[in-house]
C-alpha positions as CSV (number, residue, x, y, z in Angstrom):
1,X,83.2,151.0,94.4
2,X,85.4,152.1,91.7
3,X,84.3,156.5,92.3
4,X,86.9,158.5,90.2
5,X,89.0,161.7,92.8
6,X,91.0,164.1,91.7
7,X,94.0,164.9,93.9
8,X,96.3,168.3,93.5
9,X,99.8,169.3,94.9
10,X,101.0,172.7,95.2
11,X,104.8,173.2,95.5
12,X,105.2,176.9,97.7
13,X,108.5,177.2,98.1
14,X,108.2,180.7,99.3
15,X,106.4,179.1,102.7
16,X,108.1,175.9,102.5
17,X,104.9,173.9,102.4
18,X,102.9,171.8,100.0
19,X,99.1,172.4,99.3
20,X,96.8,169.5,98.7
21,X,93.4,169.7,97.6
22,X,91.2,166.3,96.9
23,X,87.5,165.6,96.1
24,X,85.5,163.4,94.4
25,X,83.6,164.1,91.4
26,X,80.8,162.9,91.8
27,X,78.0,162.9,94.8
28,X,77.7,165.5,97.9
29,X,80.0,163.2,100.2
30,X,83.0,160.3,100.3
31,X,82.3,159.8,104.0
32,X,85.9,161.4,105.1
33,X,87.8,158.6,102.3
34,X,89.8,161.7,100.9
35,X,91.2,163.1,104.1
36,X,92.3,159.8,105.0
37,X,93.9,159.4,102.0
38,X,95.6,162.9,101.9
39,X,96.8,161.9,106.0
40,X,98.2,159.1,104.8
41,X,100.3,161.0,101.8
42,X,101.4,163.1,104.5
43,X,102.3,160.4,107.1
44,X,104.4,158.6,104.9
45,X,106.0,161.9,103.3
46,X,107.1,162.5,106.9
């Protein structure tokens, strides 16, 4: 439907993990789009 997301990645080394935050700009919900999207960053970064 062509809605424009913003996606961030946080590096912390210190923990040894990466932070990701992701919404959409617009509207009051994506219907669950961005966690599947971030899930399937993290699948294939497995």
């Amino acid at each position: 439907m062509g809605f424009v997301d913003d996606v961030e990645f946080y590096l912390d080394r210190n923990a040894n993990v990466i932070q990701v935050r992701s919404a959409s700009r617009l509207g009051q919900s994506d219907l669950g789009v961005n966690r599947q999207r971030v899930e399937t960053i993290r699948t294939k970064l497995k």
